[in-house]
N, CA, C and O atoms as a Tripos MOL2 file, in Angstrom:
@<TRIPOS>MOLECULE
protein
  260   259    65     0     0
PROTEIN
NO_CHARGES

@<TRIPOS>ATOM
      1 N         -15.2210   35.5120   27.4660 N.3       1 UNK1
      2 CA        -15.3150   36.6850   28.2960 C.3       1 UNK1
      3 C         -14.2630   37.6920   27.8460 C.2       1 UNK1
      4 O         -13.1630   37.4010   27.3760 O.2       1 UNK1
      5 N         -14.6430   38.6510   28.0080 N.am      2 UNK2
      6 CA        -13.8580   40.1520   27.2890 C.3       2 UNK2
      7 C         -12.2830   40.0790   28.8280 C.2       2 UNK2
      8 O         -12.2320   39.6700   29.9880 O.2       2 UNK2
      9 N         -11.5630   40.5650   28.1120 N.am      3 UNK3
     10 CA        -10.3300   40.9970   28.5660 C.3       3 UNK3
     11 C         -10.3700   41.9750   29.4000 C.2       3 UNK3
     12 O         -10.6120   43.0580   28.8680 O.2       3 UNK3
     13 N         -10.1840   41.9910   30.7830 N.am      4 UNK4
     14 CA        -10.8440   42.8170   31.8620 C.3       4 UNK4
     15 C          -9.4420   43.9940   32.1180 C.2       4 UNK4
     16 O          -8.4590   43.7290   32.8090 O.2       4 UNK4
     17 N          -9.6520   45.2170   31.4230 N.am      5 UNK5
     18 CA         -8.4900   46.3880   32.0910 C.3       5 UNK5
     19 C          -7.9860   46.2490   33.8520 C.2       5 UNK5
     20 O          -8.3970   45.6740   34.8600 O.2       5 UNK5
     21 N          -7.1670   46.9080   33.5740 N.am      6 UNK6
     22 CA         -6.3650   46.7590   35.3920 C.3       6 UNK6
     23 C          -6.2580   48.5560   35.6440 C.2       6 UNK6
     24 O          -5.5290   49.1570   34.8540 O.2       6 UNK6
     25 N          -6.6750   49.0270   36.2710 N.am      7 UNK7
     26 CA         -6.7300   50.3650   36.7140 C.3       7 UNK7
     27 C          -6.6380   50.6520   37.9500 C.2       7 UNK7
     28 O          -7.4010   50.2240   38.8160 O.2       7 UNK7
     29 N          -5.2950   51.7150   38.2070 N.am      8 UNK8
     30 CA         -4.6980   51.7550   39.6870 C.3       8 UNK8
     31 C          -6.0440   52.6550   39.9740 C.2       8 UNK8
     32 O          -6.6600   53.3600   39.1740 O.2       8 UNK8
     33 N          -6.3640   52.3590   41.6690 N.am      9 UNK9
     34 CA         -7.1660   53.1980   42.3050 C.3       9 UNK9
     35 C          -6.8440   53.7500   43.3020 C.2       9 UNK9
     36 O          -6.5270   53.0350   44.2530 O.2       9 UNK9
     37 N          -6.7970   55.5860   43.4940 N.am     10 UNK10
     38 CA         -7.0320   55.9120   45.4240 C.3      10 UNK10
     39 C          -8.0540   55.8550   45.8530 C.2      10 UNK10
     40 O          -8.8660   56.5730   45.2690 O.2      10 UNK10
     41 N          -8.5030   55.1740   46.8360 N.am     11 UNK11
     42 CA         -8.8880   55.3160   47.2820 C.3      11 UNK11
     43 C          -8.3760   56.1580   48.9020 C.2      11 UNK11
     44 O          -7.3350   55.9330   49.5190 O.2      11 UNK11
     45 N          -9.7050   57.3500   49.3620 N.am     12 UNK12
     46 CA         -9.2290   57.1960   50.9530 C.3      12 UNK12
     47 C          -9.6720   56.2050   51.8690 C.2      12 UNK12
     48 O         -10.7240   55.7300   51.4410 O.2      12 UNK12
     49 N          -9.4230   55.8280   52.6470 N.am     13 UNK13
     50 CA         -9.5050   54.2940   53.7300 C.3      13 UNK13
     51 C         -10.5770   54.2930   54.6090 C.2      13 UNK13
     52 O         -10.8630   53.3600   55.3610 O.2      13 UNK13
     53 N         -11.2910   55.5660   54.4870 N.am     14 UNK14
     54 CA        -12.7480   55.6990   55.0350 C.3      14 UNK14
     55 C         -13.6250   55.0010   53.7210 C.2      14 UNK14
     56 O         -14.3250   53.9880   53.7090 O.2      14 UNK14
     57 N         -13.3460   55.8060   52.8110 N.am     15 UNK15
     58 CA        -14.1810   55.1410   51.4320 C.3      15 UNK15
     59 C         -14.0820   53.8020   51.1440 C.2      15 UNK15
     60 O         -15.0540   53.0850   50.9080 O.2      15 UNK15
     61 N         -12.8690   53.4210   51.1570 N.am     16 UNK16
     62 CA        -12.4000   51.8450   51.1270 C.3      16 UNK16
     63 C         -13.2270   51.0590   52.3580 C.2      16 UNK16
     64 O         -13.5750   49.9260   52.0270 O.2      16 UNK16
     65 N         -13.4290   51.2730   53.0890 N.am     17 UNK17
     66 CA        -13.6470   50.3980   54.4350 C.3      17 UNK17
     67 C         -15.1450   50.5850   54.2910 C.2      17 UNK17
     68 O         -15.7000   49.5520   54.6660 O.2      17 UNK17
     69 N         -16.2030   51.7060   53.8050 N.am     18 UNK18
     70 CA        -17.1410   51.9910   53.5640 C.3      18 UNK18
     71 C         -18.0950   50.8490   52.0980 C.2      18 UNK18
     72 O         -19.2260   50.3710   52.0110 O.2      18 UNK18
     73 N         -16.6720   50.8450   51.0660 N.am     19 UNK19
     74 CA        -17.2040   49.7890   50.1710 C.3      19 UNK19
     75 C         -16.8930   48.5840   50.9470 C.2      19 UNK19
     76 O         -17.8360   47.8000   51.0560 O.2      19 UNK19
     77 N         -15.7470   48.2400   51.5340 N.am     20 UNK20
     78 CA        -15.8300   47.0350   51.8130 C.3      20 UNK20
     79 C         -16.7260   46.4160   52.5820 C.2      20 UNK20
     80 O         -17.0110   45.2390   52.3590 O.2      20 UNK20
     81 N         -17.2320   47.0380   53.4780 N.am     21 UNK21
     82 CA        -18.5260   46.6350   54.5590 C.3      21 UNK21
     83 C         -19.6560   46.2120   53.5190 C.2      21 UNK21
     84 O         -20.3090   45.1710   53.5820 O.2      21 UNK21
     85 N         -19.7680   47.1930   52.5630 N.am     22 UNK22
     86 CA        -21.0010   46.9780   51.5860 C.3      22 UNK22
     87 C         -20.6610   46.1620   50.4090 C.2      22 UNK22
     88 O         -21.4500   46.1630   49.4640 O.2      22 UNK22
     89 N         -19.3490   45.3170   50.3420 N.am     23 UNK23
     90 CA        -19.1260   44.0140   49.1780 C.3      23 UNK23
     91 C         -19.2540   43.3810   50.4250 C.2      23 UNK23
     92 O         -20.0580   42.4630   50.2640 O.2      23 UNK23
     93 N         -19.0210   43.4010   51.1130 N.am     24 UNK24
     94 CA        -19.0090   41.6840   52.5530 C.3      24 UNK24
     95 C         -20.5550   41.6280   52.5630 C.2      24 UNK24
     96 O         -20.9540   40.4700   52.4420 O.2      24 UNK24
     97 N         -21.6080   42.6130   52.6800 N.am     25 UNK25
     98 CA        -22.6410   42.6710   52.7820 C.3      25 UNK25
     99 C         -23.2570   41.9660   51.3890 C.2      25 UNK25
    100 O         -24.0880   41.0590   51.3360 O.2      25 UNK25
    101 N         -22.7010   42.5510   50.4540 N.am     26 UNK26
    102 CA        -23.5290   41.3340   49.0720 C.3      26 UNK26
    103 C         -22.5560   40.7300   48.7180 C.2      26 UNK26
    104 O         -22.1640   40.8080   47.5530 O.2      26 UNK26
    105 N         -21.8250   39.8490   49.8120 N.am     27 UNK27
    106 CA        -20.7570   38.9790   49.0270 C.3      27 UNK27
    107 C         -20.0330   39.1480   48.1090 C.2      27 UNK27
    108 O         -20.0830   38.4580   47.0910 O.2      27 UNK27
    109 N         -19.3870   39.9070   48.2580 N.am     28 UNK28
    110 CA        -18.4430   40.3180   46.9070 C.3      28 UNK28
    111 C         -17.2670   40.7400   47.1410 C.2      28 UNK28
    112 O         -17.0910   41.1710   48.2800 O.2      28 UNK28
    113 N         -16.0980   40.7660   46.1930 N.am     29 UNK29
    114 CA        -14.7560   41.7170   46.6430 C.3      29 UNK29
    115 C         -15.1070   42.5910   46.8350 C.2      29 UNK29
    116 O         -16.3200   42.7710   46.9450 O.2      29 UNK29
    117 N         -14.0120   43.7890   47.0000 N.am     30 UNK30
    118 CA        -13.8150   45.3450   47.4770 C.3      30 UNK30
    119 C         -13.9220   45.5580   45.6910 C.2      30 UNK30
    120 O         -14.7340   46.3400   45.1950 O.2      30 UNK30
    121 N         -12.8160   44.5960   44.7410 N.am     31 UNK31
    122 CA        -12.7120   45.0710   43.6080 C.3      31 UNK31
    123 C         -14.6970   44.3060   42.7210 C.2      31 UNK31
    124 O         -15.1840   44.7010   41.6620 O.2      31 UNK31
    125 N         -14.9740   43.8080   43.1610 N.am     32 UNK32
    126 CA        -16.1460   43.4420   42.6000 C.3      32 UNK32
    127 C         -17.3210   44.3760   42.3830 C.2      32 UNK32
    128 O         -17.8870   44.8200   41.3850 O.2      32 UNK32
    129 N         -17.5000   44.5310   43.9180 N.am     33 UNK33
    130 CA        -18.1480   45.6300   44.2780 C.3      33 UNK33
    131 C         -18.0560   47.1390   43.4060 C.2      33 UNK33
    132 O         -18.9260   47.8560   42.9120 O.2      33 UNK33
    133 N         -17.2010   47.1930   43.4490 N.am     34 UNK34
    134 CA        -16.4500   48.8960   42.5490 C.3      34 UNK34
    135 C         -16.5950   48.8130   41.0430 C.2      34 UNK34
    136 O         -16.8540   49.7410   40.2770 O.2      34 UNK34
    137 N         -16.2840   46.9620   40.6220 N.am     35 UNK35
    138 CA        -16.9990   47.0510   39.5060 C.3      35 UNK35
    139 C         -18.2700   46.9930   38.9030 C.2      35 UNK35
    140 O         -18.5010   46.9910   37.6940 O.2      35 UNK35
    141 N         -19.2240   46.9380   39.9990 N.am     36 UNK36
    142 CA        -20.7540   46.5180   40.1980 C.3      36 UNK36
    143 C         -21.1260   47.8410   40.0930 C.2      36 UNK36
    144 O         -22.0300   48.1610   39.3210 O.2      36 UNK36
    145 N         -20.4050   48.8470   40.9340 N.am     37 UNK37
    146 CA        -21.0780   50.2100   40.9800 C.3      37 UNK37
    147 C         -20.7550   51.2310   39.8660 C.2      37 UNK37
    148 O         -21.4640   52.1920   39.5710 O.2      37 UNK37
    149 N         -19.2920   50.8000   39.1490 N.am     38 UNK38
    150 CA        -19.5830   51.3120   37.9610 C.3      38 UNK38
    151 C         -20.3630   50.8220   37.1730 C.2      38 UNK38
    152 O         -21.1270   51.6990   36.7700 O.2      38 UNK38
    153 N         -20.5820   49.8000   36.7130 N.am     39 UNK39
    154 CA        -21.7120   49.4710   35.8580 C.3      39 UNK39
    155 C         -22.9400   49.7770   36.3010 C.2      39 UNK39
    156 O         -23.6430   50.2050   35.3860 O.2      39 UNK39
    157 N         -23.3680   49.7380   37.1310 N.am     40 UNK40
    158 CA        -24.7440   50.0580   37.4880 C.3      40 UNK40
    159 C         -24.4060   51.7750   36.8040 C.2      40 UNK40
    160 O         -25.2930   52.1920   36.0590 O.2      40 UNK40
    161 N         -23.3950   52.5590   37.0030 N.am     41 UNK41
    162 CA        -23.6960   54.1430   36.7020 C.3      41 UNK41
    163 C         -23.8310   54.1720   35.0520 C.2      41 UNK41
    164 O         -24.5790   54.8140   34.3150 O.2      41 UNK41
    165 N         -23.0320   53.4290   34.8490 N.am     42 UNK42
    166 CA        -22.8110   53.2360   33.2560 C.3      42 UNK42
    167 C         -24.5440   53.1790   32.6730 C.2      42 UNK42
    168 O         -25.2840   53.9590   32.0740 O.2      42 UNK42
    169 N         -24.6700   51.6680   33.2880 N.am     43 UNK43
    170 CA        -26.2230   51.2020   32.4640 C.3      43 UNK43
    171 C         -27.4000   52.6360   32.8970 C.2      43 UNK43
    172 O         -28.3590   52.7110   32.1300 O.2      43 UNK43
    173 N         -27.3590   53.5130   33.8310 N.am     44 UNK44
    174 CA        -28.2140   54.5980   34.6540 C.3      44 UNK44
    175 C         -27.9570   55.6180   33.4930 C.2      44 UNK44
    176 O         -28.8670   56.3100   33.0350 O.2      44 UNK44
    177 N         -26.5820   55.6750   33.0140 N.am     45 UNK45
    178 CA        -26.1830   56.7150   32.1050 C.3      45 UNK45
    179 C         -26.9450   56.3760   30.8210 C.2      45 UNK45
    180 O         -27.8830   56.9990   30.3240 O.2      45 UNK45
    181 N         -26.3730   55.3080   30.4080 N.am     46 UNK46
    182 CA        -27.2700   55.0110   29.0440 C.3      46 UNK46
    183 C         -28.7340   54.5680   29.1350 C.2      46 UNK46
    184 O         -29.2390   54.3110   28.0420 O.2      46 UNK46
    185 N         -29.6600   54.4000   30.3960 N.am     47 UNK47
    186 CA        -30.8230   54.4060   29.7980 C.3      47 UNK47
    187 C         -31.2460   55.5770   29.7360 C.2      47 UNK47
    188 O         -32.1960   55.5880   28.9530 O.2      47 UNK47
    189 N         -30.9410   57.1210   30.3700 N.am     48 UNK48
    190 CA        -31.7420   57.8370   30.6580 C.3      48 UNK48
    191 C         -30.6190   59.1790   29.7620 C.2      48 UNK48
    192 O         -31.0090   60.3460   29.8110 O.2      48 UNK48
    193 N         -29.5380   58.9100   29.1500 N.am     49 UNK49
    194 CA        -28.3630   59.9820   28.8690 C.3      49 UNK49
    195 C         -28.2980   60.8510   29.9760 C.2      49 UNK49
    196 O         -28.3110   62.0610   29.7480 O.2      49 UNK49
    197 N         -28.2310   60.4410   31.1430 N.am     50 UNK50
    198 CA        -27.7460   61.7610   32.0680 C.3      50 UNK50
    199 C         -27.0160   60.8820   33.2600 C.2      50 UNK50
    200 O         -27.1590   59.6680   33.4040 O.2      50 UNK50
    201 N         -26.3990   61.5360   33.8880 N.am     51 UNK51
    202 CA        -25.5460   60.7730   35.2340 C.3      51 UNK51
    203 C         -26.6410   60.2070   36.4730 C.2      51 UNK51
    204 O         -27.7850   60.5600   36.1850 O.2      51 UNK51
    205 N         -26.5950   59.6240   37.4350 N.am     52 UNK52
    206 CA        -27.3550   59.0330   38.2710 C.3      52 UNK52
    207 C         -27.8080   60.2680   38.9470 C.2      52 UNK52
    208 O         -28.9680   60.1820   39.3490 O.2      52 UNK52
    209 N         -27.1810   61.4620   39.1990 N.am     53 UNK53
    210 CA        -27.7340   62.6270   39.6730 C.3      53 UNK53
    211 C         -26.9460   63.7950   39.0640 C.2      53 UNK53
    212 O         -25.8140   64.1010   38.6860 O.2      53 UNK53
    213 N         -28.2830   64.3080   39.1950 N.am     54 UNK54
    214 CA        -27.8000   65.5800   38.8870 C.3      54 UNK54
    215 C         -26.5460   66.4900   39.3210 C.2      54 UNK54
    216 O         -25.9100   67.2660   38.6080 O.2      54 UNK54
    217 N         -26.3710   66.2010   40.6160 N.am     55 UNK55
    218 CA        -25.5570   67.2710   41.2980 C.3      55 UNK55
    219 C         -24.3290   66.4780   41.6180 C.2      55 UNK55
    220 O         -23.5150   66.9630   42.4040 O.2      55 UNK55
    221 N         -24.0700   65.0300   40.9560 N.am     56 UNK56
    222 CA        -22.9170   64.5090   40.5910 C.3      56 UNK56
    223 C         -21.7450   65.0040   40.9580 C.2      56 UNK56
    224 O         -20.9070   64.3070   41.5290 O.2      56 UNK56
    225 N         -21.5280   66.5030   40.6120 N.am     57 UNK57
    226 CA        -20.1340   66.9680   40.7600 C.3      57 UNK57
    227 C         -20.0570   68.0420   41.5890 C.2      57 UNK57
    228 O         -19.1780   68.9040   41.5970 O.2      57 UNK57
    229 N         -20.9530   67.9600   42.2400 N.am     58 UNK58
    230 CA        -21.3310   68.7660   43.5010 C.3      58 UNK58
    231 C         -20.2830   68.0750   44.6040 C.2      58 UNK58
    232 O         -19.9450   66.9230   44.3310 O.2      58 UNK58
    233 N         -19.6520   68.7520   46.0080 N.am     59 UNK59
    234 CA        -19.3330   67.9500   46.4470 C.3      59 UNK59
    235 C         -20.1340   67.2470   48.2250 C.2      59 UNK59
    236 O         -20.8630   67.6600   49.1270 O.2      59 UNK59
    237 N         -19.6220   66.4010   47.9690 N.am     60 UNK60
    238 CA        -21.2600   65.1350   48.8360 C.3      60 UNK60
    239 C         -20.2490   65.7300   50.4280 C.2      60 UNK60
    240 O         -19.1320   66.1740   50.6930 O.2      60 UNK60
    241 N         -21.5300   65.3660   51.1240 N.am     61 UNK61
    242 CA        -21.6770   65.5330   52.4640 C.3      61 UNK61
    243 C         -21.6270   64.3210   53.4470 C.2      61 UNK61
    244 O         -22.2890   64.2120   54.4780 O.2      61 UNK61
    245 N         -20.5840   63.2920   52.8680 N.am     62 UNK62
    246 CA        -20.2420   62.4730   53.5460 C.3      62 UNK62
    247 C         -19.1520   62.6550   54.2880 C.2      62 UNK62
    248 O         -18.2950   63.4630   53.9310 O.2      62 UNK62
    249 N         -18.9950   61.7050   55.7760 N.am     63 UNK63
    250 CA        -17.4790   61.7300   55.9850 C.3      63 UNK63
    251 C         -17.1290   60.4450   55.9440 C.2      63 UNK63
    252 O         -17.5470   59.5110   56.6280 O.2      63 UNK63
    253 N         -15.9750   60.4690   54.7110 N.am     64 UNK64
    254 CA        -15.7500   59.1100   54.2230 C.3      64 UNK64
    255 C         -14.2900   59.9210   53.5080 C.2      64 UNK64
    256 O         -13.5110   59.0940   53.0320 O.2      64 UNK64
    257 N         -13.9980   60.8470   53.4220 N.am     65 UNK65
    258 CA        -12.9590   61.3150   52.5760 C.3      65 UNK65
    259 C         -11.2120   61.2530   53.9250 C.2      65 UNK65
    260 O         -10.1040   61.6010   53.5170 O.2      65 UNK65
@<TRIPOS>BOND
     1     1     2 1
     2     2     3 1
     3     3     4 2
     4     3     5 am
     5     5     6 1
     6     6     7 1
     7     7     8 2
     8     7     9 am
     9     9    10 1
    10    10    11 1
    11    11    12 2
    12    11    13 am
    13    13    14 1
    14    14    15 1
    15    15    16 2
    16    15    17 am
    17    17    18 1
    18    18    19 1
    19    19    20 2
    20    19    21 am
    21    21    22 1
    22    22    23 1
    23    23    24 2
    24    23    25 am
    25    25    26 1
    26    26    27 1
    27    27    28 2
    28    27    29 am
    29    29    30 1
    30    30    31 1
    31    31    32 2
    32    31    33 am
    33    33    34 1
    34    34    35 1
    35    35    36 2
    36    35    37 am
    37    37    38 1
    38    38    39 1
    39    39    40 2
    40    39    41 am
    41    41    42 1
    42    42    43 1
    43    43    44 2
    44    43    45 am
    45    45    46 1
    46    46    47 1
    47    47    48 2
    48    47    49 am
    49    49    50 1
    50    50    51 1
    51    51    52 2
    52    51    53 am
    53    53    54 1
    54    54    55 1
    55    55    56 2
    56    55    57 am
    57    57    58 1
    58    58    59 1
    59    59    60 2
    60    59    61 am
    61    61    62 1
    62    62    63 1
    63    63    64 2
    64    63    65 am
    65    65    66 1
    66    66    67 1
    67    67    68 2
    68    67    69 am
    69    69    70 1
    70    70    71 1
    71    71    72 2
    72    71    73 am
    73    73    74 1
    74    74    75 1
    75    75    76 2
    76    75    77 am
    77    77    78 1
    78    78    79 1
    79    79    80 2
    80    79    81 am
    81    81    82 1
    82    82    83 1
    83    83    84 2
    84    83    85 am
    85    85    86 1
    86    86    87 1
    87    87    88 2
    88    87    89 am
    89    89    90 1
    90    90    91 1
    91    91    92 2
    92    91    93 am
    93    93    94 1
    94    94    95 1
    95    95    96 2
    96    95    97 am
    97    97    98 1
    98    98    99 1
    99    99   100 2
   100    99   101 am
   101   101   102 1
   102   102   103 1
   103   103   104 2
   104   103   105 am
   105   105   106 1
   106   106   107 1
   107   107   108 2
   108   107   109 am
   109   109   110 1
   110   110   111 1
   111   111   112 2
   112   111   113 am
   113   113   114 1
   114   114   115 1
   115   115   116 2
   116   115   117 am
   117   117   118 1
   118   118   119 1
   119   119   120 2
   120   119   121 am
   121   121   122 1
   122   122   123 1
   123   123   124 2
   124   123   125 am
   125   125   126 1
   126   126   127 1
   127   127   128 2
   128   127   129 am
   129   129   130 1
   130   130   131 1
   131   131   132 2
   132   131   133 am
   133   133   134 1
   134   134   135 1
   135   135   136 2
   136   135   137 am
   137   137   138 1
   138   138   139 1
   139   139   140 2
   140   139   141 am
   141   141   142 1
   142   142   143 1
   143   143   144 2
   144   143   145 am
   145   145   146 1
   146   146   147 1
   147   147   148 2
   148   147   149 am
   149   149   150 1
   150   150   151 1
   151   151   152 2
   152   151   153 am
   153   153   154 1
   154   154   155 1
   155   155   156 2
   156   155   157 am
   157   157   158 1
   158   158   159 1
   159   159   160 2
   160   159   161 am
   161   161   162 1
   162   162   163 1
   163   163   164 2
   164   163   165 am
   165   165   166 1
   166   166   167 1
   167   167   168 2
   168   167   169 am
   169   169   170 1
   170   170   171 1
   171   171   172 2
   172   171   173 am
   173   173   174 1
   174   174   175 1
   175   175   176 2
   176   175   177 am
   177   177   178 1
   178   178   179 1
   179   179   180 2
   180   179   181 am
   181   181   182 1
   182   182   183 1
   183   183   184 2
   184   183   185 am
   185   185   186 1
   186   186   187 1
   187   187   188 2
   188   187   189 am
   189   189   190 1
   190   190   191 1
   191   191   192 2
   192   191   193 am
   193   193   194 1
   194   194   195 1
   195   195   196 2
   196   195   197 am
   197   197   198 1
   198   198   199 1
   199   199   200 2
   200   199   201 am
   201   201   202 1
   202   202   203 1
   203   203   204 2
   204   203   205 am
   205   205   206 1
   206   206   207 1
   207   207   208 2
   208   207   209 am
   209   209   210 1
   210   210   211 1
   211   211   212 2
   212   211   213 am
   213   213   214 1
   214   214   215 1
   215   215   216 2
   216   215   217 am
   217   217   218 1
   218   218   219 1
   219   219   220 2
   220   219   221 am
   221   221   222 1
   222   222   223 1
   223   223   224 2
   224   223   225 am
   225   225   226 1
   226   226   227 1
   227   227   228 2
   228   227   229 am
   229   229   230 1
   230   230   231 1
   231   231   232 2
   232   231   233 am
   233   233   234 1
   234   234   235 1
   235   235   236 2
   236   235   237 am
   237   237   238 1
   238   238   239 1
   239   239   240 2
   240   239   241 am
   241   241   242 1
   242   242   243 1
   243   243   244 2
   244   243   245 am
   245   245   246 1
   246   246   247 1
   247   247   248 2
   248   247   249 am
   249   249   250 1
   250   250   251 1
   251   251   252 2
   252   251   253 am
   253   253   254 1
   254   254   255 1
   255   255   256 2
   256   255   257 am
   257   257   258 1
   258   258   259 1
   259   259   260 2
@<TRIPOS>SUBSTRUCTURE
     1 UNK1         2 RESIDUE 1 A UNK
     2 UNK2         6 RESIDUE 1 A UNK
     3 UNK3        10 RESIDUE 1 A UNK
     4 UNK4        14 RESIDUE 1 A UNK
     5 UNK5        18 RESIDUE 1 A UNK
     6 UNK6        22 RESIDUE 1 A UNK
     7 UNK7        26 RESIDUE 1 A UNK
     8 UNK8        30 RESIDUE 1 A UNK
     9 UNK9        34 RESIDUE 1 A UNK
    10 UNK10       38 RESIDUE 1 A UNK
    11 UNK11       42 RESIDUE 1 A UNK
    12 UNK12       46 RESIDUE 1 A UNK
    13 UNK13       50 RESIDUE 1 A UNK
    14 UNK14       54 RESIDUE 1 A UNK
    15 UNK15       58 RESIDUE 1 A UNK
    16 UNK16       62 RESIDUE 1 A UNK
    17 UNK17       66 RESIDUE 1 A UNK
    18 UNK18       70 RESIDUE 1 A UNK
    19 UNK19       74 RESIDUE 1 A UNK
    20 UNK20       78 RESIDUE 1 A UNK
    21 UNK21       82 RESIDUE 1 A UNK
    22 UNK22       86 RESIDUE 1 A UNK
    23 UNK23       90 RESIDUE 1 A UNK
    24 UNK24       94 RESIDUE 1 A UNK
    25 UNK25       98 RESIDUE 1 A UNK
    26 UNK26      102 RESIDUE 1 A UNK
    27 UNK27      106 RESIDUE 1 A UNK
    28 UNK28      110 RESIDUE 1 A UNK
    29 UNK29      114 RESIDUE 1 A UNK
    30 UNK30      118 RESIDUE 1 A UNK
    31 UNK31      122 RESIDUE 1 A UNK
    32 UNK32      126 RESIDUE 1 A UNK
    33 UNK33      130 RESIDUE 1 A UNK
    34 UNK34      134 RESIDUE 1 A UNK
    35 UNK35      138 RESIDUE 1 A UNK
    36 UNK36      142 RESIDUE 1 A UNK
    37 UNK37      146 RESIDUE 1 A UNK
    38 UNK38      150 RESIDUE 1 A UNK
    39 UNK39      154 RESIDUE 1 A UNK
    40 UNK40      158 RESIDUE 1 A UNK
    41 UNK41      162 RESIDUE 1 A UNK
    42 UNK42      166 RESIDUE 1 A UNK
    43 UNK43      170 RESIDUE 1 A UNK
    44 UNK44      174 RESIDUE 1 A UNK
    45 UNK45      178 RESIDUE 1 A UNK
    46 UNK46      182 RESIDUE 1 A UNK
    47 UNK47      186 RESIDUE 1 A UNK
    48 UNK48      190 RESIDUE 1 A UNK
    49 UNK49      194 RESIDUE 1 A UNK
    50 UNK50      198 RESIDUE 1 A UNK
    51 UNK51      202 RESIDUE 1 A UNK
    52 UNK52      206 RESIDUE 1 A UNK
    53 UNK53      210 RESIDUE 1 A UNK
    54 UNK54      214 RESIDUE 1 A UNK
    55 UNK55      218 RESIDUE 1 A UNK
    56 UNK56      222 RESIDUE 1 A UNK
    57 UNK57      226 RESIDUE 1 A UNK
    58 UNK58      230 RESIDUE 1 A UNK
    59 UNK59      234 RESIDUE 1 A UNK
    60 UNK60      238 RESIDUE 1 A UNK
    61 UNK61      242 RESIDUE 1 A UNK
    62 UNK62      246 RESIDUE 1 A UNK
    63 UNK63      250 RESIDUE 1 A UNK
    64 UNK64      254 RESIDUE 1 A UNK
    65 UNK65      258 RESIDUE 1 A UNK
């Protein structure tokens, strides 16, 4: 198995508590989870060369910040 990087994260504690509900939900860490959802963007990126959405860097209409 490949040598796994260590990368500090902020999170805000709405967002945090938001993944964590949804790793407890598929069994997983907080850090599992986060690595599940980057890869899923990663593999979205390379099948199609574009980001999972378009408006990506738009900013989202959640309250989670």
């Amino acid at each position: 198995m490949a040598e796994k990087k260590q990368v500090p994260l902020r999170l805000s504690e709405k967002l945090y508590d938001a993944i964590a509900s949804w790793a407890e939900d598929d069994f997983r860490s907080v850090n599992g989870q986060i690595e599940y959802l980057l890869t899923e963007c990663v593999k979205q990126r390379k099948k199609n060369g574009r980001y999972v959405s378009e408006t990506l860097d738009e900013p989202i209409e959640l309250d989670i910040q």
